[in-house]
N, C-alpha and C positions, 0 to 999 in steps of 0.2 A: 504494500500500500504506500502508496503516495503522497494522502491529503494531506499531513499534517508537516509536508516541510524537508520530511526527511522518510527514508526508509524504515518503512514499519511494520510488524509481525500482523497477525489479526488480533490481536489484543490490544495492538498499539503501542507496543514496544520498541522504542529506538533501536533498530540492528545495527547501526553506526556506532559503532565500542568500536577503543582500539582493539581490544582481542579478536575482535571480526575480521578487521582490517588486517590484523597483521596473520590472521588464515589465509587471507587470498594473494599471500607475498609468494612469488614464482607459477603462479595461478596466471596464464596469459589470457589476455581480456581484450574484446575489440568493441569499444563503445563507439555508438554511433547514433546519430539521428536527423533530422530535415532540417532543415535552416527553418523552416516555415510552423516546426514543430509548437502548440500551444499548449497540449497535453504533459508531456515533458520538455521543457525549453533547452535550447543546446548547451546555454551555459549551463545547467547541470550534470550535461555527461562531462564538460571541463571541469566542474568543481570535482567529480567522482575520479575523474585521471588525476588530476595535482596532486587529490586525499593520495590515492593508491601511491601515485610514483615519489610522492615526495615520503610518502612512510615504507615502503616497501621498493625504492630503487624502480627506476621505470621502464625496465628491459623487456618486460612482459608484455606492455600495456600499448593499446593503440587507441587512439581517435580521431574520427570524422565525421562531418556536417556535409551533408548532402541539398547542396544548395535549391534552394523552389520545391523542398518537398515539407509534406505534414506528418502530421505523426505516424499515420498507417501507411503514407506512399512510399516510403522507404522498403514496404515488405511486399507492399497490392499495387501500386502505381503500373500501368502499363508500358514502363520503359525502366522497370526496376532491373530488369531483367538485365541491363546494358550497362550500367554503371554498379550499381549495389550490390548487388549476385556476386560479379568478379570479385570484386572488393573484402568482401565476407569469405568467398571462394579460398583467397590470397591468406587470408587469417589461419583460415583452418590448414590448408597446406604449409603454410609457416611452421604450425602447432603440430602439426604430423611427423616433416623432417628434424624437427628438435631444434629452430631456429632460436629459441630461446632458453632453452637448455646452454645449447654452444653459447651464448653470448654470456649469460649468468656463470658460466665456467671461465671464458676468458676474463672476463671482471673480476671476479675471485682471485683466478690465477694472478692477476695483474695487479692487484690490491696488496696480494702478498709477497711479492718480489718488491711493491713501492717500503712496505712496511721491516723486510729483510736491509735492504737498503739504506744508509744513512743521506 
């Protein structure tokens, strides 16, 4: 649930805890939505990318705004099929070959040769 601002159980429980957040650290995630979006407005898939990558490193995390669409053309629009589809296509192929696995490894590895290093 949505109404109240922030992500909510059916009880109306805030799911936005850092413990939440820091479960979905290495968890890759492809937020997206219409520029034209009223339902969910775009700046809140950017507030939800910043939360994520700025607490959990942002190697996982992808966003895009698909310009002149609304909240449902991005899934049912009659030319979703041409831009959005790829797009989401591209995520899940990312997530199959372990595109972000390898990166979160090279960062580790690199983190720890800076810290070896005086």
């Amino acid at each position: 649930m949505g109404s109240k601002g922030f992500v909510a159980d059916s009880t109306r429980v805030n799911l936005v805890t850092p413990d939440n957040i820091a479960r979905l650290k290495d968890l890759p995630i492809f937020l997206f939505s219409g520029s034209e979006n009223s339902v969910y407005e775009p700046e809140n898939t950017d507030v939800s990318f910043s939360t994520l990558s700025e607490t959990n490193g942002g190697m996982c995390y992808e966003r895009q705004v698909f310009d002149g669409r609304g909240h449902l053309d991005c899934w049912m629009s009659p030319s979703a099929h041409k831009d959005v589809y790829p797009r989401v296509l591209s995520h899940i192929e990312n997530v199959r070959k372990g595109k972000y696995e390898n990166l979160t490894m090279t960062v580790k590895s690199l983190s720890k040769q800076v810290e070896q290093d005086p």
